[in-house]
C-alpha positions as CSV (number, residue, x, y, z in Angstrom):
1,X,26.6,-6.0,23.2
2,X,23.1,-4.9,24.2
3,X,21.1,-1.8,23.9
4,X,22.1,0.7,26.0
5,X,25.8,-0.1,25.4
6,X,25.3,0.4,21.9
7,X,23.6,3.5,22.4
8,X,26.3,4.9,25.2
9,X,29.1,4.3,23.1
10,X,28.5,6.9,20.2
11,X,31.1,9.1,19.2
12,X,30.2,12.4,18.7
13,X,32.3,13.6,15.7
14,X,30.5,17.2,15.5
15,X,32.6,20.0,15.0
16,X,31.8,23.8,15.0
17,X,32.7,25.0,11.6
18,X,33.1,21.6,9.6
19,X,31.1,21.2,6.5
20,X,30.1,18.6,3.5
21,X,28.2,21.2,1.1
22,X,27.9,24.8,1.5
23,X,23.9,26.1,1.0
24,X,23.4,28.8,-1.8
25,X,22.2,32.2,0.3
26,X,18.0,32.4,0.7
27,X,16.8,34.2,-2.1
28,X,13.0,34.7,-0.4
29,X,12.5,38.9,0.1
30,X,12.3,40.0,3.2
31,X,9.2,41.8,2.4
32,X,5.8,42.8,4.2
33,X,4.1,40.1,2.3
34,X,6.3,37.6,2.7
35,X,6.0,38.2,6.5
36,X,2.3,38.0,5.3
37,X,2.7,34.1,4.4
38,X,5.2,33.2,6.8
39,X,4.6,35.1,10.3
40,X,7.3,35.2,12.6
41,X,6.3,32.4,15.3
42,X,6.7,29.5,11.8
43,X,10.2,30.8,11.5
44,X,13.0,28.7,13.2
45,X,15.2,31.3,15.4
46,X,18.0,29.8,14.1
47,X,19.5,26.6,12.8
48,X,18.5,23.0,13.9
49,X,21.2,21.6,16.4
50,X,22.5,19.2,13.4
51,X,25.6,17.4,13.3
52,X,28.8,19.2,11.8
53,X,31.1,16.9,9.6
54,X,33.3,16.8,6.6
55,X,32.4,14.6,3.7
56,X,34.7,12.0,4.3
57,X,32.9,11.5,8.2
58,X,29.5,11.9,6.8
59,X,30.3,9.3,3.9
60,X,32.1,6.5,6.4
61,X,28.9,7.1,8.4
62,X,26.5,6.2,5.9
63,X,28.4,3.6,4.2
64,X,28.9,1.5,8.0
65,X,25.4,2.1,8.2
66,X,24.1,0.3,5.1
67,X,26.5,-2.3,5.8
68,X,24.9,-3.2,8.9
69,X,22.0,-3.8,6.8
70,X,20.6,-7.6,5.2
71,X,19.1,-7.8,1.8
72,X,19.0,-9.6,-1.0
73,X,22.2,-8.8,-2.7
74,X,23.8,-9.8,0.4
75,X,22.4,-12.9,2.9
76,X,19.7,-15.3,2.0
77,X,16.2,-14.5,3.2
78,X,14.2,-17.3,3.4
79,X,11.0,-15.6,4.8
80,X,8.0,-18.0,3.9
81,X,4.7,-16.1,2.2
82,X,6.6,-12.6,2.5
83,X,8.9,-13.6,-0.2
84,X,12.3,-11.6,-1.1
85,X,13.7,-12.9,-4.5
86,X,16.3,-11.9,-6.5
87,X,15.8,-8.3,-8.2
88,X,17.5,-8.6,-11.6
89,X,19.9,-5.3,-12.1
90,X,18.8,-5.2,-15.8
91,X,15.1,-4.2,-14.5
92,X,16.9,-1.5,-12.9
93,X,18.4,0.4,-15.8
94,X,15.4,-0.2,-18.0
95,X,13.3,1.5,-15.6
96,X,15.4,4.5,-15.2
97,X,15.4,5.3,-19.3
98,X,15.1,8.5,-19.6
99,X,11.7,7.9,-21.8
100,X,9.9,6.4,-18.6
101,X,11.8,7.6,-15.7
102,X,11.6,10.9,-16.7
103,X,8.0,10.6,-17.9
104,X,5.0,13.3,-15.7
105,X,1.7,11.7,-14.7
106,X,-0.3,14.4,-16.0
107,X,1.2,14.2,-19.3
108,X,-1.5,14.0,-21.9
109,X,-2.2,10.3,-23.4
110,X,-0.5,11.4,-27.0
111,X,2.6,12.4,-24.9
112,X,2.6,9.0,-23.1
113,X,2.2,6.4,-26.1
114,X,5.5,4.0,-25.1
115,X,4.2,4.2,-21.1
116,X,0.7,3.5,-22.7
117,X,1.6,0.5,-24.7
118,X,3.6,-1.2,-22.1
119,X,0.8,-0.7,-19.0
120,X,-2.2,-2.1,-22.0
121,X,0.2,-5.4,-22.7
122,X,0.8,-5.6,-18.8
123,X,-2.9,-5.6,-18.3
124,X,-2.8,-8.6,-21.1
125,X,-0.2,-10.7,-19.7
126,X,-1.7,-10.7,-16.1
127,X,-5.4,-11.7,-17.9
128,X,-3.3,-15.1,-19.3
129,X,-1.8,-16.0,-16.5
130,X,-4.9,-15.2,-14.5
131,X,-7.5,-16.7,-16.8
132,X,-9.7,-13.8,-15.7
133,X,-10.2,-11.4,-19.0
134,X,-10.3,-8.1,-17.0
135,X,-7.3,-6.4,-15.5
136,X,-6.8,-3.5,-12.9
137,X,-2.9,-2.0,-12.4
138,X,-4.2,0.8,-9.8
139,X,-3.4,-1.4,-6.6
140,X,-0.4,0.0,-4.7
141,X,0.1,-3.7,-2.6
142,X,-0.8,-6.7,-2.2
143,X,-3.0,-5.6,0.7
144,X,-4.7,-2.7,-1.1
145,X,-5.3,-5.2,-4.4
146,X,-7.7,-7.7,-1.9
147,X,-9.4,-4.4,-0.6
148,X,-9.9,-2.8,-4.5
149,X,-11.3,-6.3,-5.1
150,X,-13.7,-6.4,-2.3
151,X,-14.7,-3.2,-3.2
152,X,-16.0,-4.6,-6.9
153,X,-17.5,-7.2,-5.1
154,X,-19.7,-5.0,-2.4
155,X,-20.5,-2.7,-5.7
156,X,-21.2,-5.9,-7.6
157,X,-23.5,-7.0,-5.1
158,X,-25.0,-3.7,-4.6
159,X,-25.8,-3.2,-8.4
160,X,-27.6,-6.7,-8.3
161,X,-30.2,-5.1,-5.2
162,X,-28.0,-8.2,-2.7
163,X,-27.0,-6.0,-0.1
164,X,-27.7,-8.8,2.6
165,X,-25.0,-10.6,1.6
166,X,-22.0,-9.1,4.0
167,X,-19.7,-12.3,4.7
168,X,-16.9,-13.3,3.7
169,X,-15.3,-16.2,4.6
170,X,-11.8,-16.5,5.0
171,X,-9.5,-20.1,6.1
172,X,-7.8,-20.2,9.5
173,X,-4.9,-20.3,7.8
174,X,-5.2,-17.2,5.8
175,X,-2.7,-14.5,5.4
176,X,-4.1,-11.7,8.3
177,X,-4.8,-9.4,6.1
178,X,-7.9,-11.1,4.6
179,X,-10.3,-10.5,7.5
180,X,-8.7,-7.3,7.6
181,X,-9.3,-5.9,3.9
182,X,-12.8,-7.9,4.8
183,X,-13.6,-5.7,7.4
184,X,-12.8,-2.5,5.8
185,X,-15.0,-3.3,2.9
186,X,-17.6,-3.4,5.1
187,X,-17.9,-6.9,5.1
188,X,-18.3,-9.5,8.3
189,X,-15.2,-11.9,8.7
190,X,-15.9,-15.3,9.2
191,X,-13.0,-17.6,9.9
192,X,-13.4,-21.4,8.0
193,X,-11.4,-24.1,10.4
194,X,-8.6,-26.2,8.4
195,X,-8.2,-30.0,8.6
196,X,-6.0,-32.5,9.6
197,X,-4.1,-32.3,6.4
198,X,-3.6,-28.0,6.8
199,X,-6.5,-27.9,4.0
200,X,-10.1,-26.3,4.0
201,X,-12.6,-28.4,5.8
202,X,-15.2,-28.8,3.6
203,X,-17.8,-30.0,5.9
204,X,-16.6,-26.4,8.0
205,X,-17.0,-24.5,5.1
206,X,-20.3,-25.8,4.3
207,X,-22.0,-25.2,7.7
208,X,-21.1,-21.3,7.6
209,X,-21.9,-20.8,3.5
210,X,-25.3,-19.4,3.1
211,X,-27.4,-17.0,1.3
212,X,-25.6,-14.2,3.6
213,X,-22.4,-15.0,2.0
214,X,-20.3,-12.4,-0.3
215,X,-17.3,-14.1,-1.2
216,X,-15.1,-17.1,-0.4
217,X,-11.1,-15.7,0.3
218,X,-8.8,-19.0,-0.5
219,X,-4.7,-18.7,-0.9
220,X,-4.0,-21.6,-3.6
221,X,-1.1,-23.2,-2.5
222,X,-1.8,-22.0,1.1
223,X,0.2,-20.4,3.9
224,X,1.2,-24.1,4.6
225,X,2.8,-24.9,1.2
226,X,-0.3,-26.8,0.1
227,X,-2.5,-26.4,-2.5
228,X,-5.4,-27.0,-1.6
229,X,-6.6,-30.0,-4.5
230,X,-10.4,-29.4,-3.4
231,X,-10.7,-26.6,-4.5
232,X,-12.9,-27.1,-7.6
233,X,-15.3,-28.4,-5.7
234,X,-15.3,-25.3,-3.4
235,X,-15.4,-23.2,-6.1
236,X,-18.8,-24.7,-7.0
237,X,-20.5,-24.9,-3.4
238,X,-19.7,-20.6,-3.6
239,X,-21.0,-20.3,-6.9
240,X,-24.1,-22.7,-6.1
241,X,-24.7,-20.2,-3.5
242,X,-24.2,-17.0,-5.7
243,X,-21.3,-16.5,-3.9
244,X,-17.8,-15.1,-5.5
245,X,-14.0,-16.4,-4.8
246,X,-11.3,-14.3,-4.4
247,X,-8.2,-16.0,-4.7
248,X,-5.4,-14.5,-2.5
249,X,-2.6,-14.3,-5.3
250,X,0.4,-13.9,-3.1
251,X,1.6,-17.3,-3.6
252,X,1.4,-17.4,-7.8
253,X,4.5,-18.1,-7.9
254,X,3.9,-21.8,-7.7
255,X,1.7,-22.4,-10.2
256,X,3.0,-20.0,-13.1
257,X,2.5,-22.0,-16.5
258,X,0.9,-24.9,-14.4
259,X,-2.3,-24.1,-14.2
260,X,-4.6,-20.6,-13.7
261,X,-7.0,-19.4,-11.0
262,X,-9.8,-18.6,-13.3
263,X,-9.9,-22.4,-14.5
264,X,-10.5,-23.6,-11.1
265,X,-13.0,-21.3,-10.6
266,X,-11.9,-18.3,-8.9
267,X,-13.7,-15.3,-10.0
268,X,-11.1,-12.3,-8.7
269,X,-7.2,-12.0,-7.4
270,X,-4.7,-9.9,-6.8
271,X,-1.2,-10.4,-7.9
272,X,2.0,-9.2,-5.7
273,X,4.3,-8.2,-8.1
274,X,7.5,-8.3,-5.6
275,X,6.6,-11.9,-5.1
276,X,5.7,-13.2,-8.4
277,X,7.5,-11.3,-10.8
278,X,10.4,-9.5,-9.0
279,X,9.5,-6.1,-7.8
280,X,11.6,-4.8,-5.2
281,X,10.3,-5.6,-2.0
282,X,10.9,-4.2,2.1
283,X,11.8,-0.9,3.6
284,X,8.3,0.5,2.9
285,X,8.7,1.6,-0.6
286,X,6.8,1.7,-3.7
287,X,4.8,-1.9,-4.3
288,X,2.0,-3.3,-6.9
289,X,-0.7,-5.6,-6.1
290,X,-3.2,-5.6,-9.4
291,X,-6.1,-7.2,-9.7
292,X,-7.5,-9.6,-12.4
293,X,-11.3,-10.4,-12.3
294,X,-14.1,-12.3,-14.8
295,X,-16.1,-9.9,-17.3
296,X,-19.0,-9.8,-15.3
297,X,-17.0,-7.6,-13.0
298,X,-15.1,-5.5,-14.9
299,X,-17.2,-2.7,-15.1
300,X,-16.9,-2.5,-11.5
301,X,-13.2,-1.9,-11.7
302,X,-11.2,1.1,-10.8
303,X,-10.8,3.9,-13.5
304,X,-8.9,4.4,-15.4
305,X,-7.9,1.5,-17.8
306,X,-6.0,1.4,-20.2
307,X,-7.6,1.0,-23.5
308,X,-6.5,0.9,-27.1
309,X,-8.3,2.4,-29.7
310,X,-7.0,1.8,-33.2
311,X,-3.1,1.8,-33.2
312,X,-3.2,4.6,-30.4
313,X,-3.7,4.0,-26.2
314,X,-5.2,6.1,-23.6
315,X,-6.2,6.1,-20.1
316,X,-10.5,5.4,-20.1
317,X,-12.3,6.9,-17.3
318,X,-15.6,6.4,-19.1
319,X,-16.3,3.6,-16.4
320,X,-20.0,4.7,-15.4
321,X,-19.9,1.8,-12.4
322,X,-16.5,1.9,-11.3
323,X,-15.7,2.4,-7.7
324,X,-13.7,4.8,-8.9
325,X,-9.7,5.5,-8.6
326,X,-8.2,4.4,-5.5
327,X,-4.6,5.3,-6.5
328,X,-3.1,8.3,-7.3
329,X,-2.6,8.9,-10.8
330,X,-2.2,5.4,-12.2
331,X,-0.5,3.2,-9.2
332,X,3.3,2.5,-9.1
333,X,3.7,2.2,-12.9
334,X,7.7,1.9,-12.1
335,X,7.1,-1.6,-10.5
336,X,5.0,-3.1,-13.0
337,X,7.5,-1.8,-15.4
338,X,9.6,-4.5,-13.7
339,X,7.1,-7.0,-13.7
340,X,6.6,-6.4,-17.3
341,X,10.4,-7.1,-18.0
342,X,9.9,-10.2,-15.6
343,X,7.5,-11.2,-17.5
344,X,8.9,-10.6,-20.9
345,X,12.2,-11.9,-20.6
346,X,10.9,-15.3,-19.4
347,X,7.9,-16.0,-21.8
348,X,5.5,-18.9,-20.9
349,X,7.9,-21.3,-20.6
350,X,10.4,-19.4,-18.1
351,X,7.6,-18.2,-15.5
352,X,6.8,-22.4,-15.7
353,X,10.2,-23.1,-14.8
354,X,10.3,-20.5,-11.7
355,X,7.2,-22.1,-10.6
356,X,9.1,-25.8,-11.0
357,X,12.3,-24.1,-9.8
358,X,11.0,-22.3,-6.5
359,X,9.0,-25.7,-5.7
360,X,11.9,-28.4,-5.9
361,X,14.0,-25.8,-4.0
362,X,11.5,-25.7,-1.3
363,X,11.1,-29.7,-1.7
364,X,14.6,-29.7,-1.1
365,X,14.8,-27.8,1.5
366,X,12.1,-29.5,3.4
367,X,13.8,-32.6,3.3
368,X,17.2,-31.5,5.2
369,X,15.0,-29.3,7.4
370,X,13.0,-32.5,8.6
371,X,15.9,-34.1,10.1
372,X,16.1,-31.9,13.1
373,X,12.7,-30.3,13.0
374,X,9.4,-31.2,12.9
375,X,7.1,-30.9,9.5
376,X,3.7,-31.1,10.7
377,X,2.1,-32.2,7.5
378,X,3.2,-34.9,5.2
379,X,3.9,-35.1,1.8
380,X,5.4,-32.4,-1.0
381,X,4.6,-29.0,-0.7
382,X,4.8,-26.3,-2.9
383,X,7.0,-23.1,-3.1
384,X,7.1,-22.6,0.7
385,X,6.7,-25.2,3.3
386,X,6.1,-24.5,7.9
387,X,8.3,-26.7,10.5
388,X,7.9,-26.2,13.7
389,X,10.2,-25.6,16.7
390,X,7.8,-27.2,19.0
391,X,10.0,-30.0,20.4
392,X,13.0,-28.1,20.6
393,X,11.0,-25.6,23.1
394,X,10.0,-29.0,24.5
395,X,13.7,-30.5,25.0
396,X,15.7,-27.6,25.7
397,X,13.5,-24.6,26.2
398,X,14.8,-23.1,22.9
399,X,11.8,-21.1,20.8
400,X,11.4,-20.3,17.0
401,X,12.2,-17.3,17.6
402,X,15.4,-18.1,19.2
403,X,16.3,-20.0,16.6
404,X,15.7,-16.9,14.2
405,X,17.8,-14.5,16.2
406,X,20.4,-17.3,15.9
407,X,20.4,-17.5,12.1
408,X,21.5,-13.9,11.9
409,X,24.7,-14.7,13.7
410,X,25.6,-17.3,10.7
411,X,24.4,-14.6,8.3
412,X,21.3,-15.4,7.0
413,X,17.8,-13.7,7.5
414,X,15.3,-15.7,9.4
415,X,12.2,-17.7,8.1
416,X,8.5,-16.1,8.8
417,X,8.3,-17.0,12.4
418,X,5.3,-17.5,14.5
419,X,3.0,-17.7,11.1
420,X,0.7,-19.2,10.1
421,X,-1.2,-19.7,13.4
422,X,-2.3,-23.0,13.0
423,X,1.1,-24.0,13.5
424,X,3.0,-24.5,17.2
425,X,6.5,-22.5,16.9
426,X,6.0,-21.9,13.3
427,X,9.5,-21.5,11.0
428,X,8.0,-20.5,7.4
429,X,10.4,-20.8,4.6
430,X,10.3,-20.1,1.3
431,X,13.7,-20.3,-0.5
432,X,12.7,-19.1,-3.9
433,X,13.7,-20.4,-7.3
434,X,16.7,-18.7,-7.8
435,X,18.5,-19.9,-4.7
436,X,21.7,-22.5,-5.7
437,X,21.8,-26.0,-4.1
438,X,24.7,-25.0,-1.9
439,X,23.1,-22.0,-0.5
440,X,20.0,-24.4,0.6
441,X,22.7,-26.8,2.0
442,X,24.3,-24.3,4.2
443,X,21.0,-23.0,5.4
444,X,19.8,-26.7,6.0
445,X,23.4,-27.4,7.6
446,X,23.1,-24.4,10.5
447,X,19.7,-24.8,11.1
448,X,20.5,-28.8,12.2
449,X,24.0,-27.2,14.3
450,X,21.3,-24.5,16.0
451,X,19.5,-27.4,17.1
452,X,22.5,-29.3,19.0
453,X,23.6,-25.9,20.0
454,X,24.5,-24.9,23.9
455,X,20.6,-24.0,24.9
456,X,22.0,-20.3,26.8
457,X,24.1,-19.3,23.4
458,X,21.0,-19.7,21.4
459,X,18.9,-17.8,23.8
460,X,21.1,-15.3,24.1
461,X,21.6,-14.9,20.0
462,X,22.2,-12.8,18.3
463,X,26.2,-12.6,19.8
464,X,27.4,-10.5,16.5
465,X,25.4,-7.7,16.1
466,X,25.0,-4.4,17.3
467,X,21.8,-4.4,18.7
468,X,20.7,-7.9,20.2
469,X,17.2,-7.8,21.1
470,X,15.5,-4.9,20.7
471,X,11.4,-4.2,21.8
472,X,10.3,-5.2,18.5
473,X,6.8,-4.5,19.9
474,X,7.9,-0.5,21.0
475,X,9.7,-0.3,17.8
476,X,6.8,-0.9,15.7
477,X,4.2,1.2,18.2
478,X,6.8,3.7,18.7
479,X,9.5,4.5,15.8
480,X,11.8,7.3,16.2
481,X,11.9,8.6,12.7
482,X,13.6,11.3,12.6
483,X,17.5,12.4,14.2
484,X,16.6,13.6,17.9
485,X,20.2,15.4,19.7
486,X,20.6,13.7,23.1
487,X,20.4,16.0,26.6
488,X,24.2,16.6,27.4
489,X,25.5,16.1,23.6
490,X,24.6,19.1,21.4
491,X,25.3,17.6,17.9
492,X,25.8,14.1,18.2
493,X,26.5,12.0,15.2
494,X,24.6,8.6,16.0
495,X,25.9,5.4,14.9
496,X,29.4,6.5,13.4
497,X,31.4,4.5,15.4
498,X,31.0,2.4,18.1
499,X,33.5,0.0,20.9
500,X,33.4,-3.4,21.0
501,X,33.8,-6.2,23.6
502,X,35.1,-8.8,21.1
503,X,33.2,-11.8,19.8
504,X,31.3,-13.5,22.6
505,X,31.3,-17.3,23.1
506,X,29.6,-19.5,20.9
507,X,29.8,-16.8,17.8
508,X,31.1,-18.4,14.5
């Protein structure tokens, strides 16, 4: 079914009359001043042309919708560096307690002691792990938590009279928004080429390190599922050069319990808590990225922290060089709650097993994947690992992305596609550590069929779902976000029911 058919074969179930919930009557005056502070050309001259249904239509339409949906509860997403792991239900209900849930952030510090308590040991925990002493929860994302720390090292700088140095350098294999948070810090990006075996090249990196040179921005494992075993010694040519490294934390989740960022001599990192420690993550909602950094930066951090004083916490704004807050009131404190839970569930030795856990299932996974596709760089990786489609585009004119749209027909989300850059007709995948032997195996197992597959029904893919293949381009550029009544329909209900022309050829 393509676009326009499913679009042209909406039912309108709207009727005049029909209600789910009956509004209370408006109890705003119809005064002088109230005509005052809303004149009459911001009133509506009547109702919005909305849809008119009873509960039971409205329901059935909301319920078919979310099951058009993939998540985690319900297909297996294997998307390389963006990761989607299992959110354990019990976070859930401990973050809606009424004690935290319920708590206001404007609440005065003695009001907030449990909150408190849990945000100062969360600040703790990420220090360990880190090996960096000095702790930031403000960060809303990933994204923002490389920005915040760019923003303590431009302030750093600045406070030490080295304003010339405005570069950062950043591996060709870098997640995109490196160069991006670079550039809005007011930094220059300057791109360091990889080698032969998808790891910094040293001799690269040392003809564009100078005095000019901010910080170093590494991933460790990389966006190719390699960690990246120099990186000691790259740690010591930035700090020869009075340079600092940030270490792009997205990817800590291999290396939990195994070994810490601050020991092999990265001086700042962000942490993504959806990735490492089971935040919810997708549909644009609330995220966490903190940021852990070494002493000699902390007084550069955001404010507040979270101090304790005695047996009692509170927030400490009594930074005098911070950068200041760059997160309304104290960041998404319900996702760290999660992370917290992660985190104390688990102890030391269960975050070492995820790490062990999420890199034999990608091990594993890299092994069956390799018989029908090619795995540009030899050896183990680590939680994630790229193939390529390169020589099925060669053979029978079948793309990476084909193959993605293909995977939805069989059920599960596609890989990363197209990333990192480095890589030809890139499939990243990343199966997590919570993903069971025979969930790789049927992955593995479609993936291989896809590849001896009829060339035109992969193309073509997806054949089961109601849209096939959208402007993903428009979409982004363009979304409709909000319910627009179509010329010739005056209350349409979109997406309630729709015809169907049977299970094409070629759909399992």
């Amino acid at each position: 079914m393509n676009n326009t058919q499913s679009t042209d074969l909406v039912f309108d179930l709207s009727h005049s009359g029909r209600r789910c919930h009956r509004l209370p009557a408006c109890d705003v005056p119809s005064s002088s001043t109230v005509r005052e502070l809303l004149p009459d050309e911001y009133l509506a001259a009547g109702p919005p042309p909305l849809p008119e249904v009873g509960e039971i239509d409205l329901i059935r339409h909301f319920t078919n919708l979310s099951a058009r949906n993939m998540s985690i509860d319900t297909n297996f997403y294997p998307l390389g560096s963006c990761t989607m792991k299992y959110n354990p239900k019990r976070h859930e209900r401990l973050a809606a307690l009424p004690g935290f849930a319920d708590l206001h952030p404007l609440q005065s510090d003695d009001t907030t002691q449990g909150m408190l308590e849990l945000l100062h040991a969360m600040q703790e925990y990420l220090a360990e792990i880190s090996g960096l002493p000095a702790v930031s929860l403000q960060p809303a994302a990933g994204a923002h938590g490389e920005l915040t720390a760019l923003y303590v090292a431009a302030a750093y700088f600045r406070d030490k009279g080295q304003t010339h140095r405005k570069k950062v350098l950043v591996p060709d294999s870098a997640h995109g928004t490196n160069p991006a948070s670079a550039a809005l810090a007011g930094f220059e990006a300057v791109t360091v080429k990889s080698n032969a075996k998808g790891l910094v090249d040293i001799d690269d990196l040392k003809a564009k390190l100078g005095d000019d040179t901010a910080v170093f921005m590494i991933t460790n494992p990389n966006t190719l599922g390699l960690f990246e075993r120099q990186i000691q010694t790259i740690t010591e040519l930035l700090h020869a050069k009075g340079g600092l490294v940030y270490l792009d934390g997205a990817n800590m989740n291999a290396i939990l319990g195994i070994t810490r960022p601050g020991d092999f001599g990265a001086d700042m990192q962000h942490y993504n808590v959806h990735k490492t420690f089971t935040g919810p993550h997708g549909g644009g909602g609330p995220g966490s990225g903190p940021i852990a950094v070494r002493d000699f930066l902390a007084p550069y951090l955001p404010a507040p922290v979270v101090a304790k004083v005695g047996d009692r916490y509170r927030l400490n704004y009594d930074v005098p060089k911070s950068i200041g807050r760059v997160r309304s009131f104290f960041g998404n404190v319900g996702i760290l709650f999660r992370g917290y839970c992660y985190i104390r569930t688990l102890g030391p030795d269960g975050l070492k097993a995820v790490s062990e856990n999420a890199v034999l299932n990608a091990n594993y996974l890299r092994a069956r994947v390799k018989e029908g596709y090619d795995v540009p760089h030899d050896g183990p990786c680590m939680h994630e690992f790229v193939a390529s489609a390169r020589s099925l585009l060669r053979e029978r004119k079948v793309k990476a992305m084909d193959v993605c749209k293909r995977l939805l027909d069989y059920g599960f989300h596609a890989p990363t596609v197209y990333f990192p850059l480095v890589v030809p007709e890139a499939l990243m995948m990343e199966p997590t550590e919570t993903e069971s032997k025979e969930t790789l195996d049927a992955f593995a197992d479609v993936l291989l069929k896809i590849r001896q597959e009829d060339p035109e029904i992969v193309r073509a893919a997806p054949h089961t779902h109601t849209i096939c293949r959208p402007d993903e381009v428009k979409a982004a550029k363009e979304p409709i976000l909000r319910w627009q009544s179509r010329p010739g329909r005056a209350t349409p209900l979109p997406g309630t029911r729709e015809a169907t022309d049977g299970n094409p050829a070629g759909a399992p």
